[in-house]
Structures are given as C-alpha cells and as structure tokens.
C-alpha positions as CSV (number, residue, x, y, z in Angstrom):
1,X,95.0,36.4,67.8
2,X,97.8,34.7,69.3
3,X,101.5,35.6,70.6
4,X,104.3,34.1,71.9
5,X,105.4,36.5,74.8
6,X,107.7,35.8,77.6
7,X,110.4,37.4,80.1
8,X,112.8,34.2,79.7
9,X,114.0,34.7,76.1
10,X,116.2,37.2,75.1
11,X,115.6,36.2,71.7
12,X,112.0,36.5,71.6
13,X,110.5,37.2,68.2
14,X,107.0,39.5,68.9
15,X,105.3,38.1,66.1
16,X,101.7,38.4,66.4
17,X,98.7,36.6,64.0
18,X,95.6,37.9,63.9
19,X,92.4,36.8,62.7
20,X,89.8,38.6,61.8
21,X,86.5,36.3,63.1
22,X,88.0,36.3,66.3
23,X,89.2,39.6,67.2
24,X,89.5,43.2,66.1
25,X,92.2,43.3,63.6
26,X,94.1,46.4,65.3
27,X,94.4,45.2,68.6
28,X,98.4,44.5,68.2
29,X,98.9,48.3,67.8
30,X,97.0,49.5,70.1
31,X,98.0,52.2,72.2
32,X,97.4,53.0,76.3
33,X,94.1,54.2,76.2
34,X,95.3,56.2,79.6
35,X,98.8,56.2,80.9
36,X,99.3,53.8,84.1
37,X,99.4,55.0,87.9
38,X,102.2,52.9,89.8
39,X,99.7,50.4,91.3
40,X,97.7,49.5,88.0
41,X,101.7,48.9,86.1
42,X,102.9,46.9,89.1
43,X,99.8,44.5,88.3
44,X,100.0,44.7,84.6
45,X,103.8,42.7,85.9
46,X,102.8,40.9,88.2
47,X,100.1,39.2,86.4
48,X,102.7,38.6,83.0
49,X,104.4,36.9,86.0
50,X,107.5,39.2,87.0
51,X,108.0,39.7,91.0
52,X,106.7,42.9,91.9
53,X,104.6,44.2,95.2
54,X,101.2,45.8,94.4
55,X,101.4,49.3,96.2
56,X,101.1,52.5,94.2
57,X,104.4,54.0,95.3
58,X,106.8,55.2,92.8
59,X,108.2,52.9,90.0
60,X,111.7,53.4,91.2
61,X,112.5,50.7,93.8
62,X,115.3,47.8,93.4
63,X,112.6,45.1,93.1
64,X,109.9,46.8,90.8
65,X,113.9,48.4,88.6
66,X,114.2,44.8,88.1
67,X,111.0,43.7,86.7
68,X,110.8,46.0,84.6
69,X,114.9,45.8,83.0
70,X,113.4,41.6,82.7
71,X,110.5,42.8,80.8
72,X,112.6,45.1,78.4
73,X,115.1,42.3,77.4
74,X,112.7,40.0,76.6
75,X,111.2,41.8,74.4
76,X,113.8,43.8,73.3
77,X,113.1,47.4,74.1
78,X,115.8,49.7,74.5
79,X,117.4,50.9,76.3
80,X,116.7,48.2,79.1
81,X,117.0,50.6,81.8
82,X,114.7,49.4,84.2
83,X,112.1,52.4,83.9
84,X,108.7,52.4,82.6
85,X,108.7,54.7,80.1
86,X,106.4,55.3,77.5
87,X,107.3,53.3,75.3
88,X,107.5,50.5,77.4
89,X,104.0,51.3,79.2
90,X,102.7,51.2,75.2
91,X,103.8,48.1,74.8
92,X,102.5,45.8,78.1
93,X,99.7,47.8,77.0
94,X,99.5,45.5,74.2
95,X,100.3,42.4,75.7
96,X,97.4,43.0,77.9
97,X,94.9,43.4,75.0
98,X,96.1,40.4,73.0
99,X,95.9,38.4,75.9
100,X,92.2,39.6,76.6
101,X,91.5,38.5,73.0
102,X,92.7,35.3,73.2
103,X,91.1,34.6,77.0
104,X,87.8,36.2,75.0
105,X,88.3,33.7,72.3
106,X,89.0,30.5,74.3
107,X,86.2,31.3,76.6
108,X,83.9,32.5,74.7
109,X,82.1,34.3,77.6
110,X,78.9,36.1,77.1
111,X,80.4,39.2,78.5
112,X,84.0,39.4,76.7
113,X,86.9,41.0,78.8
114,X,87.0,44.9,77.9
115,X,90.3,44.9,75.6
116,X,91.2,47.7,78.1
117,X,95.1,47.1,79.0
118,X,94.8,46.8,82.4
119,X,95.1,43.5,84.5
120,X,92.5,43.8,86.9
121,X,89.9,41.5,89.0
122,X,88.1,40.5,85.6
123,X,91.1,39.4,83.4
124,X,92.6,37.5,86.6
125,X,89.5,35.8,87.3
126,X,89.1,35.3,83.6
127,X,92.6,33.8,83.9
128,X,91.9,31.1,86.5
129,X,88.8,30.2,84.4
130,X,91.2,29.4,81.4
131,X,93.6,27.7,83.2
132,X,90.6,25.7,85.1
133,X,89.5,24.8,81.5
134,X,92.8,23.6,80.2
135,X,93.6,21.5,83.5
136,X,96.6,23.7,84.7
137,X,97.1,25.3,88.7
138,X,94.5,27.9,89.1
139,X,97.2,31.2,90.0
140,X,95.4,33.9,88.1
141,X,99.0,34.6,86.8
142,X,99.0,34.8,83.2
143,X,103.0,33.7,82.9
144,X,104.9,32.9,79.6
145,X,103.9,28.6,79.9
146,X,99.9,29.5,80.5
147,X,100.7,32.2,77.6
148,X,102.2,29.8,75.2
149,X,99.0,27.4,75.8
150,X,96.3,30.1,75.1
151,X,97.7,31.0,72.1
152,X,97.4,27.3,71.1
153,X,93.9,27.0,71.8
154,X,92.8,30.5,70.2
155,X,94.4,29.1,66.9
156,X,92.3,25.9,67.4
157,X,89.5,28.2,68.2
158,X,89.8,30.8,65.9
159,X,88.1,29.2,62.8
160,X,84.8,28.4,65.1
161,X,84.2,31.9,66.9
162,X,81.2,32.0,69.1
163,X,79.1,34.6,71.1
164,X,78.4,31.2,73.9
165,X,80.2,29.7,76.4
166,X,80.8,26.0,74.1
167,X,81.3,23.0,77.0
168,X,84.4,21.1,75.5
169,X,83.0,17.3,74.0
170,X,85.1,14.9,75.0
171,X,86.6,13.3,71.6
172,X,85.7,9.7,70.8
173,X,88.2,7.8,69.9
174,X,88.2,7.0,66.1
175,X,88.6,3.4,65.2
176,X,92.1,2.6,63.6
177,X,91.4,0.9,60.4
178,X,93.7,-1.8,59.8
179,X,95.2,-2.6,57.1
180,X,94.4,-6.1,55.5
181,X,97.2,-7.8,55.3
182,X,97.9,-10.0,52.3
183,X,98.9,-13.5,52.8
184,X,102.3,-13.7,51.3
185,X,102.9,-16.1,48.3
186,X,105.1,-18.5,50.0
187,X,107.6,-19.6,47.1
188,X,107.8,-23.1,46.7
189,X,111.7,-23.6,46.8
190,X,112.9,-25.7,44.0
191,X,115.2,-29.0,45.3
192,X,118.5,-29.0,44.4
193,X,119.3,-32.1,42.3
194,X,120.8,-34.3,44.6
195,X,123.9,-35.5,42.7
196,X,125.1,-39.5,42.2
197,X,127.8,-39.9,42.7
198,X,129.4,-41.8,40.2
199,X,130.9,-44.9,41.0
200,X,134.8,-45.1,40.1
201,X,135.1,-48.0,37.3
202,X,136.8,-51.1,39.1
203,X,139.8,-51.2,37.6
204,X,140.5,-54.5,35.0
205,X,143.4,-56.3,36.4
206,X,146.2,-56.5,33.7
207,X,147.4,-59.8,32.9
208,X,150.3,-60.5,34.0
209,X,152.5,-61.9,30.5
210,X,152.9,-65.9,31.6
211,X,156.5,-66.6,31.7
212,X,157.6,-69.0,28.4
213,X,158.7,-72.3,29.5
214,X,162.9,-72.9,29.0
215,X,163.5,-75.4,26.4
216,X,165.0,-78.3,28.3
217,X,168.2,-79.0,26.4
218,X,168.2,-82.8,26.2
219,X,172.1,-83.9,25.7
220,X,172.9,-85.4,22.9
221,X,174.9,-88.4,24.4
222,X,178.4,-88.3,22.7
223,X,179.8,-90.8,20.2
224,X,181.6,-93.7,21.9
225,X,184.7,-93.9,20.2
C-alpha cells in the first residue's frame, strides 16, 4: 500500500491504494488497537516528523498544542483544535500501520514490523534501514519527503512480494539501439540553361540618295546682228 501523507499541505488528498499481495487489504481503516498514553502519541509525532518532546506528561502544552493543530490541517480533521482526540488518535493510528506496510514491503524483512500503530524502537530502526537502502540521511524520522519515497518503492515492489530480504541488482545498462540511418538520395540539381544571348543585328547602313548632277546650262551665244 502506499500514501501520500504530510504536515505541509493543507490540501492533501488522503488517498490510499492498496494491494492485496503486499499487505492486508483493511489496513487503511484500521482502528487504535489501544488508545495512546501521552509518551507513546508524542512519538507517534515525532517520528511523522512534527517537533514534540518525548515525556508522558499531559498532551496540553504550547509545543505538543502545536503539533498536533499542524497534524489536523494537513490532513484535514476538524476542528483543528490542537487536541488529540479520538478521532485524531484513530487516524495517526493509521498512518502508523500503512507506513509499517510499506517499510514491510520495501524491506522485505524476515520478521515484518507488527502493523501495531505505535512508533517504537522497531519501526524507527526499521526506518533508518529504509532510508540506508534508498541512499537518504539515516534520522529514523519517517517525515513527509522519506514518506513520499516509500510509497514509490512499495508500488515498484508491490507486484514482486517476498517473504526474503532481496539485495537490490544493480541494473545494467541496456544498449541503445540506433537507428540506421538512410543515406539520403542526394537530388541531382538540373542546370539552368545558360541563355545566349542574342547578338543585336548590325544595323545595314542606308544609302544615302546620291545627289543628281545640275545640268550645266551652256549659253547659247546670241545672234550678231
């Protein structure tokens, strides 16, 4: 199974998918099995990553009011009044148990976590082992960032469930076929006619008209008288 939880959103949609091979199908509803004492709901925040101090004195100091108003808007409960009623014990309690399942179905331990709603020494150290595995600081904390990662891998893992601890192979790299590449059909370009010019005709003189030669008048010598 796998949930998006976190104290930052105020939109948060509590949408959980469960699958049947990997865990039991009513572990979204589950109730408290026992109601919390002080100490064991401080630690149930703490380790969901809200800033609390693990004594088991009443739930009713500024620091602890605080935690619990950020847990309630997040996830919606109302009214967000910064005490841990029953209703909002109920539902860490479930948080608790789906993120049991999912550490149970990344790990793969021979002795599963109890789905048990409390965050004691198991789940924490169960915690650091997950975020050892997936190469992230070792805090024990399971906060909304490590959340959002387990649920990632207990989708990848939830179609290969096993009763084993499986050592991660390291993938080989899968050669990249490449395409072959066909040599383009270069297109022979077809020349442009170079154009003659044609040459201008030379142009036929005209003859000039030849000027007609003046009759000479030859005088007629007069009569002598």
């Amino acid at each position: 199974m796998w949930c998006g939880f976190g104290k930052s959103s105020i939109s948060i949609a509590v949408v959980c998918l469960i699958t049947a091979s990997v865990v039991i199908s009513d572990t979204a509803t589950a109730a408290r099995q026992r109601n919390y004492s002080p100490q064991q709901f401080r630690a149930v925040l703490r380790g969901l990553g809200y800033s609390v101090d693990l004594t088991n004195t009443p739930l009713t100091d500024a620091k602890t009011k605080k935690a619990i108003r950020e847990f309630q808007t997040g996830y919606k409960l109302t009214p967000a009044d910064g005490v841990a009623g029953p209703k909002t014990q109920d539902f860490a309690a479930s948080i608790i148990q789906i993120l049991q399942a999912n550490l149970n179905a990344v790990l793969k331990s021979k002795t599963p976590l109890p789905r048990d709603q409390f965050y004691g020494k198991r789940t924490e150290a169960a915690v650091k082992e997950a975020q050892k595995k997936l190469q992230l600081q070792e805090t024990g904390i399971a906060d909304l960032a490590f959340r959002q990662r387990l649920n990632e891998e207990a989708k990848t893992s939830a179609g290969q469930p096993s009763t084993e601890p499986t050592p991660v192979p390291t993938p080989s790299p899968t050669p990249t076929t490449r395409p072959t590449i066909k040599p383009r059909t270069r297109t022979t370009p077809t020349p442009t006619p170079t154009v003659t010019p044609t040459s201008s005709p030379e142009a036929t003189p005209t003859p000039s008209p030849e000027a007609t030669p003046t009759p000479t008048v030859t005088p007629t010598a007069s009569p002598t008288p």
